[in-house]
Structure formats: C-alpha cells, structure tokens
C-alpha positions as CSV (number, residue, x, y, z in Angstrom):
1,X,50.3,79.0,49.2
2,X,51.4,81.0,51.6
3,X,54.6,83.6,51.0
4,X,57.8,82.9,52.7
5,X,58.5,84.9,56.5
6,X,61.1,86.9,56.0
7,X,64.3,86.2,57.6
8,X,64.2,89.5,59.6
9,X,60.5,88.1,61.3
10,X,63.0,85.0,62.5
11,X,65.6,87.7,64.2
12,X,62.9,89.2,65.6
13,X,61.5,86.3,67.1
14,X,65.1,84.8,68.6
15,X,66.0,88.9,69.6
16,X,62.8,88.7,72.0
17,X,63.9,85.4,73.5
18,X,67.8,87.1,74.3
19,X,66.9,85.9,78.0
20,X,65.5,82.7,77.9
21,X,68.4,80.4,77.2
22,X,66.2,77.2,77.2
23,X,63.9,78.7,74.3
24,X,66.6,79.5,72.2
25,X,68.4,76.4,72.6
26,X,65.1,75.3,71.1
27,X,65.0,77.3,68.3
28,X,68.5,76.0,67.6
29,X,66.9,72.9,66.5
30,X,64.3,74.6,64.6
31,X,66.4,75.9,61.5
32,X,70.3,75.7,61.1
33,X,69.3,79.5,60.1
34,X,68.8,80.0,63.5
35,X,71.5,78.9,65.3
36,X,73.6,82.2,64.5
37,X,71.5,84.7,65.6
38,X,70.8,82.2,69.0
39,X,74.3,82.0,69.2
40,X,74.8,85.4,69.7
41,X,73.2,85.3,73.1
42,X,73.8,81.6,74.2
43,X,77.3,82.4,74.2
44,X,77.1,86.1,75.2
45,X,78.9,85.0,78.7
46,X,81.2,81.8,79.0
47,X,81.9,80.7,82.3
48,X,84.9,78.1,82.7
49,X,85.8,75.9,86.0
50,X,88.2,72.8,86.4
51,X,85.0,70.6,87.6
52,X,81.8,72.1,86.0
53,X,83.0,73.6,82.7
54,X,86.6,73.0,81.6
55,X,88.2,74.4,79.0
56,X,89.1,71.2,77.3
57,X,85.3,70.3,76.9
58,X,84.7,73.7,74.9
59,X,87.8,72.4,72.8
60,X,86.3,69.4,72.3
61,X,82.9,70.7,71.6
62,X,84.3,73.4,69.3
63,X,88.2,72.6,67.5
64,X,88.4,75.3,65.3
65,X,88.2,78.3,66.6
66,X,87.5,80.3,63.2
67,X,84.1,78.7,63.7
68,X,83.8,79.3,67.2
69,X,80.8,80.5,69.3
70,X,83.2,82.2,71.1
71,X,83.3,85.3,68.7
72,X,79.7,86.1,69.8
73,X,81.5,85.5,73.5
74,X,81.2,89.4,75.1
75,X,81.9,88.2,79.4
76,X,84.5,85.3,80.1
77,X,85.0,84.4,83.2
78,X,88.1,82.0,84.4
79,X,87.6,80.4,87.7
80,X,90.6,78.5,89.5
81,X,94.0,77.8,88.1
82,X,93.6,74.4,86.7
83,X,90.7,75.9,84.4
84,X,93.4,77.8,82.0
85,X,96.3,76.1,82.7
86,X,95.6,72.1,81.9
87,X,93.7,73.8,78.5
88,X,97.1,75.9,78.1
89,X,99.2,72.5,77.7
90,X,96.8,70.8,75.8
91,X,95.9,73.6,73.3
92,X,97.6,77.1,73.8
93,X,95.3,78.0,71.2
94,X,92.3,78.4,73.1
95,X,92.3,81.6,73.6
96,X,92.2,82.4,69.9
97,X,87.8,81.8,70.7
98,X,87.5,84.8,72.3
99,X,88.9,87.6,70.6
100,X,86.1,89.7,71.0
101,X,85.5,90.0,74.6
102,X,84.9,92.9,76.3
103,X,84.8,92.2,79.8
104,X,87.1,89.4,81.6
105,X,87.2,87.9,84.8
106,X,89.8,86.1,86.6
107,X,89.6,84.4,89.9
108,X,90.9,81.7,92.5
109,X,94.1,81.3,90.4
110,X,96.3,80.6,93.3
111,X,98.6,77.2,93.5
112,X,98.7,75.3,96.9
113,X,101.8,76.8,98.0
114,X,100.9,79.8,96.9
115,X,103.5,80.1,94.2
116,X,103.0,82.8,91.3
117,X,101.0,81.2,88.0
118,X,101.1,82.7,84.4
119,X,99.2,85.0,82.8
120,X,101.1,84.9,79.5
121,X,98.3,83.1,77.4
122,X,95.8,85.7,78.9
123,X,97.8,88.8,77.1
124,X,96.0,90.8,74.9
125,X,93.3,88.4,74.6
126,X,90.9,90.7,73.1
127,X,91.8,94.3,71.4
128,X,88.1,95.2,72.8
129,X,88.6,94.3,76.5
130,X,87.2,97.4,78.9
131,X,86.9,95.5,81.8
132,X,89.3,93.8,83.7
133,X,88.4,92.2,87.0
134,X,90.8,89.6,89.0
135,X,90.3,88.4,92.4
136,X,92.8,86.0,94.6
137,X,95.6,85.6,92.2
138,X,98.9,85.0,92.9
139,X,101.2,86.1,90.0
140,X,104.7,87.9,88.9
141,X,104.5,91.2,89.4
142,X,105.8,91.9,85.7
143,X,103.2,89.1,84.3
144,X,100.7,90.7,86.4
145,X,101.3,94.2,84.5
146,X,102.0,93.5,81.1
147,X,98.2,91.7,82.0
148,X,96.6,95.0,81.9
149,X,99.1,96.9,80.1
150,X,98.1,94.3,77.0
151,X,94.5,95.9,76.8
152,X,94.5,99.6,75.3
153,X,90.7,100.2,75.4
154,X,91.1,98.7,79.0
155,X,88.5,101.5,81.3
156,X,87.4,99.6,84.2
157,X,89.7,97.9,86.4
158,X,89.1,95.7,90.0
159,X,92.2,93.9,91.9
160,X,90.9,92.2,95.0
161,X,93.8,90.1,97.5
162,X,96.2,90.0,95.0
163,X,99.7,88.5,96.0
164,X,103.0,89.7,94.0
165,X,106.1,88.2,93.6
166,X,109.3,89.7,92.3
167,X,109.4,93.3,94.0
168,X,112.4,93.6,92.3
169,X,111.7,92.5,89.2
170,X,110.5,95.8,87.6
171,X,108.8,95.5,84.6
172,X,109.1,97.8,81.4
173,X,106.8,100.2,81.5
174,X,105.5,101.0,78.0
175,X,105.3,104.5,76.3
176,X,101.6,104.6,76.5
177,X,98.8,102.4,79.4
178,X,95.7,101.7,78.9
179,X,92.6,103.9,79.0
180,X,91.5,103.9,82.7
181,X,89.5,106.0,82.8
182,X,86.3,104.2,83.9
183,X,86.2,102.6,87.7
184,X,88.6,101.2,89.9
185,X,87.8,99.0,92.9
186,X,90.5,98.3,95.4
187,X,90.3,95.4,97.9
188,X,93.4,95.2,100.3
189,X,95.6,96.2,97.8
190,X,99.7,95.9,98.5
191,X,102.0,98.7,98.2
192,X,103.6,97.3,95.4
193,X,100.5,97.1,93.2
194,X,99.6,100.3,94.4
195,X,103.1,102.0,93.4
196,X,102.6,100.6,90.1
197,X,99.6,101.7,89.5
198,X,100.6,105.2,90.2
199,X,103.1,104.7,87.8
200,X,101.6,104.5,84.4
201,X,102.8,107.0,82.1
202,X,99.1,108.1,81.2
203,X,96.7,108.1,83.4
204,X,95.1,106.5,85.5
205,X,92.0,108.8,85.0
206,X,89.5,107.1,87.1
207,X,85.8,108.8,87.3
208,X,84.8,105.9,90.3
209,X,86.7,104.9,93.4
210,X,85.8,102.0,95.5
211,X,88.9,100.8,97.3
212,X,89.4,99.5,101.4
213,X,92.6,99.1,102.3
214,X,95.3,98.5,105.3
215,X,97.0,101.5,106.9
216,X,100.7,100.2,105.2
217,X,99.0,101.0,101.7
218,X,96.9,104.2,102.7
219,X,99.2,106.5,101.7
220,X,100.1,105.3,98.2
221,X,96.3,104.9,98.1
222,X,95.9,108.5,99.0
223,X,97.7,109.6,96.2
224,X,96.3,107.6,93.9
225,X,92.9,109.4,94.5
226,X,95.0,112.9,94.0
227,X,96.5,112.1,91.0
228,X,92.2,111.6,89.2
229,X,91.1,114.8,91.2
230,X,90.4,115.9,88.3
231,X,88.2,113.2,86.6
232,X,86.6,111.3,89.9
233,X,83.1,111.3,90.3
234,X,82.6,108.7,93.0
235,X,84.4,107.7,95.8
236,X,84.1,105.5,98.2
237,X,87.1,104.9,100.5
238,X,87.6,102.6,103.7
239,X,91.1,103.2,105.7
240,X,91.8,101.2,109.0
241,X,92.5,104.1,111.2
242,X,95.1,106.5,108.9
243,X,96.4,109.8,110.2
244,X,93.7,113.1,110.2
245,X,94.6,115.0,106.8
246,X,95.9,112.1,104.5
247,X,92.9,112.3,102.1
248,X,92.9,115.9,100.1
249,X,90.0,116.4,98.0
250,X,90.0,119.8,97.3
251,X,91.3,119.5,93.5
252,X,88.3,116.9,93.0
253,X,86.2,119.8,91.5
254,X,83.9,117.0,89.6
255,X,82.7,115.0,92.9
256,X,79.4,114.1,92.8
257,X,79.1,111.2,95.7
258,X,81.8,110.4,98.4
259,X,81.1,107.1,100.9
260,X,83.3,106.6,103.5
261,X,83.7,103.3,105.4
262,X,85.6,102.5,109.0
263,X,86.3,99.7,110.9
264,X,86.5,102.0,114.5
265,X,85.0,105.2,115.7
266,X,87.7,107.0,114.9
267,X,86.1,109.8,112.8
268,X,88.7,112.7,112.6
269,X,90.3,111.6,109.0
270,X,86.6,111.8,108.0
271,X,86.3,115.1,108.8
272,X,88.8,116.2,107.4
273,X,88.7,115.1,104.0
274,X,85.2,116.5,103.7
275,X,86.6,120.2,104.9
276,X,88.7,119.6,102.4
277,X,86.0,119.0,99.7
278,X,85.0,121.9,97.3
279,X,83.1,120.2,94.8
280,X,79.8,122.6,93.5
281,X,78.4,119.0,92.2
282,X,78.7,117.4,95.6
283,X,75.2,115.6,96.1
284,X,75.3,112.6,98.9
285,X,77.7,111.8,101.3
286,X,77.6,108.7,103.5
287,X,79.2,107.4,106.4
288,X,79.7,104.1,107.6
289,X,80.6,103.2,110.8
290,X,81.3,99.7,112.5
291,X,82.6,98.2,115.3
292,X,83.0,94.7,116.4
293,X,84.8,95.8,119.5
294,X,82.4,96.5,122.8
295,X,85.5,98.4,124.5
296,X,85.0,100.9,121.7
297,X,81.8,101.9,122.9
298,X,82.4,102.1,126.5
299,X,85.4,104.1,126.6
300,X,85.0,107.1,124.5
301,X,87.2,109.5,125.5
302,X,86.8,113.4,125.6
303,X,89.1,114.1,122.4
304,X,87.2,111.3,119.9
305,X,84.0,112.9,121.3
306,X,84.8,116.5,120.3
307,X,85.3,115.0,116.9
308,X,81.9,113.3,116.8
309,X,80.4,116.7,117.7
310,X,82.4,118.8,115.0
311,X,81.2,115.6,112.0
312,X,77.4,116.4,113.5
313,X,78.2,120.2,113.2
314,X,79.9,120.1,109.6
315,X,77.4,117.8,107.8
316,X,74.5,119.7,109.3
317,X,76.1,122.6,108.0
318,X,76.8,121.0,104.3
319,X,73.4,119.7,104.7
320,X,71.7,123.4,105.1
321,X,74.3,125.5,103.3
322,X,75.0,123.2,100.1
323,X,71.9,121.3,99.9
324,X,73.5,117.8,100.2
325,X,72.4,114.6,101.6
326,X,74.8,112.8,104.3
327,X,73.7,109.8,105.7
328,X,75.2,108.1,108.2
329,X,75.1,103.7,108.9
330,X,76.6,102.1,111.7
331,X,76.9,98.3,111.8
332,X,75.4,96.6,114.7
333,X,77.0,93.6,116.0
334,X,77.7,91.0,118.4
335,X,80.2,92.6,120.6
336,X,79.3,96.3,119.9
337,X,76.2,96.5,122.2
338,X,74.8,100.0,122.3
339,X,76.8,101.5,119.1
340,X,73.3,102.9,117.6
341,X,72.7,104.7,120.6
342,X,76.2,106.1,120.7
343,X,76.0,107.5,117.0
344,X,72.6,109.0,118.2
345,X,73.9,111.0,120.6
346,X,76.7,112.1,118.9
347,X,75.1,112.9,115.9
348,X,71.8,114.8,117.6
349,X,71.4,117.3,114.5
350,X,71.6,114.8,111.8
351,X,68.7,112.7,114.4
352,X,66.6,114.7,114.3
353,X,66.4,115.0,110.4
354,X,66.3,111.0,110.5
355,X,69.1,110.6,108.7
356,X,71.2,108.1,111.0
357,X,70.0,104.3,110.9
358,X,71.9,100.9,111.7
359,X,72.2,97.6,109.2
C-alpha cells in the first residue's frame, strides 16, 4: 500500500494551475481539501454588473460572509450604479466579503439625470486597499473624499470624467491622508477635484504622472506636479494649448521619463518645461503631436515655426550633451493631410537620427 501524498504535493499541484480557472474549478470537485487553496485564485478578482454578475447572486451564493470567498478576493471591480446600490438595500452587509482587497475599481456609477450617488457603503472597505481607480462617477464632493481619505495604505490613485456636486459643501479634511505616493492618472479632471487634491494635509507624493486635462484646470494641475517635484519619476502630461512657462520642472531632481501629449502644434509650453528640466536621471523624452484640423497644417505662421526649430535645436542638444532619448509621434488623421511631412521638416536634426515616426 501505497503512503499518503502529502498535502503540500496537492498545493503544489492547484499553485501551478493559478491561471487556468476551468482546471481548478475541477479540482474543486476533487477533494473538499482543495477547494481552499483553489479558492484562493478563483476568487482572486471579483467582477460585479447589474446584468451579468450582481451582487445579490454572490449573496445568494455566499450569506455569511465569515465564510466568504471573498477574503481570498485581492481586485473588485463595481460596474454601473445599480450593481452596489440594489445589493446596498437588500443587504448593506455585503461589503463585509471583501475586507481584504487591495485594489478597487469603480465605474459607470452615474444615475440618468445625472444626479450624485453614494459612496458611503464603499468607505473603508478594506484597511489594505493601494489602489483606487473610478471612472464616470457622479458623486458629492464630500462623499467623493472621505472615499479616498477612508484608505490609509491608499498609493495609487486614477479619477477619470468625474462630476462633483456640492462646491460648497467642503468637507473635513482629516489630520492625516492617505499614502499617495504611488501613481496618479488624471483624465479631464475639474478644478474642484483638482483643488482638493492639492489640499491634503500630507502629501500627495506621487512618483508617476499621467494626467490630460482642459485649459480651465491646467493651472491647478500645474501645481499639483510642483508640489511631488520632489518624488516624480514619470510624467506624462497633455494640456489643450496652456500659456509658454506654466509647467516648471526644475525642482523635479528625480525625473527619469517625461511624455508630453497635444492636441495642436502649438509646441512653445513644450519647450519650455524641458528648459526647465534639470534632472541628471533624465532618460527618454517623448512627444506627441496630433491634429485633426487640416487648417493647422496649412497655415503655419512664422512665430509657431521658430518654435518648431528651437524644439529640433534643444532635443538634439539634450540628445548629444545628456545622452537622452526624445522621440517624437505625430497622429495622422483624416483632416490633417500632410502633418508627417510637416514634423519632418521642422524637426530635420532629430530626422536624420530616425527618431520621428507617425501612428
């Protein structure tokens, strides 16, 4: 008679199938042994939606939540408003599932009128949240902050077409804010939301920068970059045409990358936030440049093409003196007939080293 397989050969054997969710729904049925170590990466991510995965199913399936799957739960992503809200009526104690999270993701949670909805179930959901991502939400601008203030490990944070309401209902700001100090991705961010962000008592501290933005918000954005000079390690920043000089870099002594994207030709706030750069760990630097207007490319005047030539002079210059890669993308489109052409000839330094090409 054969000796029994130790139980570490089992965890071995369900660790090595992590990624195959059928096969370790299968071993699920193999041995009630199993099924905890399976669970740990069945229910690694949980995905809810008001049609293909409610809430109240997972209640259903799972009533108590001291026995939940949902401990083993690491990614939970909320999709549309009815997908927390009917579950929040029904049993407010939902949440109670996923208490060790560490990434959550909210999106679509907009009513038909566009009226603010509550995130008060969603507060401090999990004391190990670090990343915080909501897209389209419509929400109270207190609500919306006492969101994020709730998570104290929170590091990585992404707020894309977010609607506020209450812009003067200031909210308390607490003694101490959350970590912050891992990336931050921006997608026409408000004023509001950007004035609040500025505000947090500690912090923010981001190392990475992603944010595009409309010129009403630029500014506040600007300074938001200052104030992690000292910590940023990636930027990547689109404005639709701000003023020459708004974006100072020169306290960012840790920049490694730096992307810039615009919507025009208009290069000159380009230029001068990389004359502004000082950064000894600057690597890369690219440049995006679209234009879905063909006007834009047949009238270049004498003052915009001056600027063209001082970008080809000062990259070809970081390029020899400071050993850095730029790059530079323009985005062909319908109505912008001959824009790769243009960016050749303006750029005829960086050409030649064949370092300009179109998407």
């Amino acid at each position: 008679m054969l000796p029994p397989i130790p139980l570490e050969i089992f965890d071995f054997i369900v660790d090595h199938l992590h990624d195959d969710p059928t096969a370790l729904k299968s071993c699920c049925l193999v041995s009630k042994s199993w099924v905890p170590r399976a669970r740990r990466y069945l229910f690694a991510q949980v995905e809810f939606t008001s049609h293909r995965c409610p809430i109240q199913s997972w209640i259903n399936a799972f009533p108590d939540p001291s026995n939940s799957p949902g401990h083993h739960t690491r990614s939970l992503n909320l999709y549309d408003i009815k997908s927390t809200n009917a579950a929040g009526t029904i049993a407010p104690t939902w949440v109670h599932h996923f208490s060790q999270i560490e990434e959550l993701t909210v999106a679509n949670f907009m009513s038909r009128n566009l009226l603010p909805v509550s995130f008060v179930q969603l507060r401090g959901l999990s004391p190990t949240l670090k990343s915080l991502h909501i897209f389209h939400v419509s929400a109270r601008l207190s609500e919306f902050f006492d969101l994020i203030c709730s998570f104290p490990l929170l590091e990585n944070l992404s707020l894309h077409f977010i609607t506020t309401w209450g812009d003067a209902d200031r909210w308390y700001t607490p003694p101490t804010s959350p970590k912050l100090t891992g990336s931050l991705h921006l997608i026409d961010p408000s004023p509001l939301v950007t004035r609040e962000l500025l505000a947090f008592p500690i912090g923010p501290r981001f190392s990475q920068i992603a944010v595009s933005c409309p010129v009403e918000s630029a500014k506040l954005v600007a300074d938001l970059i200052s104030k992690c000079s000292d910590t940023l390690e990636y930027l990547t920043v689109g404005f639709d045409y701000p003023t020459p000089g708004l974006l100072d870099l020169s306290e960012a002594i840790k920049l490694k990358e730096m992307r810039f994207e615009s919507v025009g030709l208009d290069v000159r706030w380009v230029i001068t936030a990389l004359r502004t750069a000082k950064s000894a760990n600057l690597q890369n630097i690219m440049i995006k440049i679209g234009s879905s207007r063909s006007t834009l490319v047949k009238t270049i005047g004498e003052t915009l093409h001056r600027e063209w030539e001082d970008l080809d002079h000062l990259l070809d210059q970081l390029w020899t003196s400071r050993s850095i890669r730029p790059k530079v993308t323009y985005e062909l489109r319908r109505a912008a007939n001959g824009l790769g052409e243009l960016v050749q000839s303006f750029l005829p330094k960086l050409a030649s080293k064949g370092v300009i090409n179109g998407v």
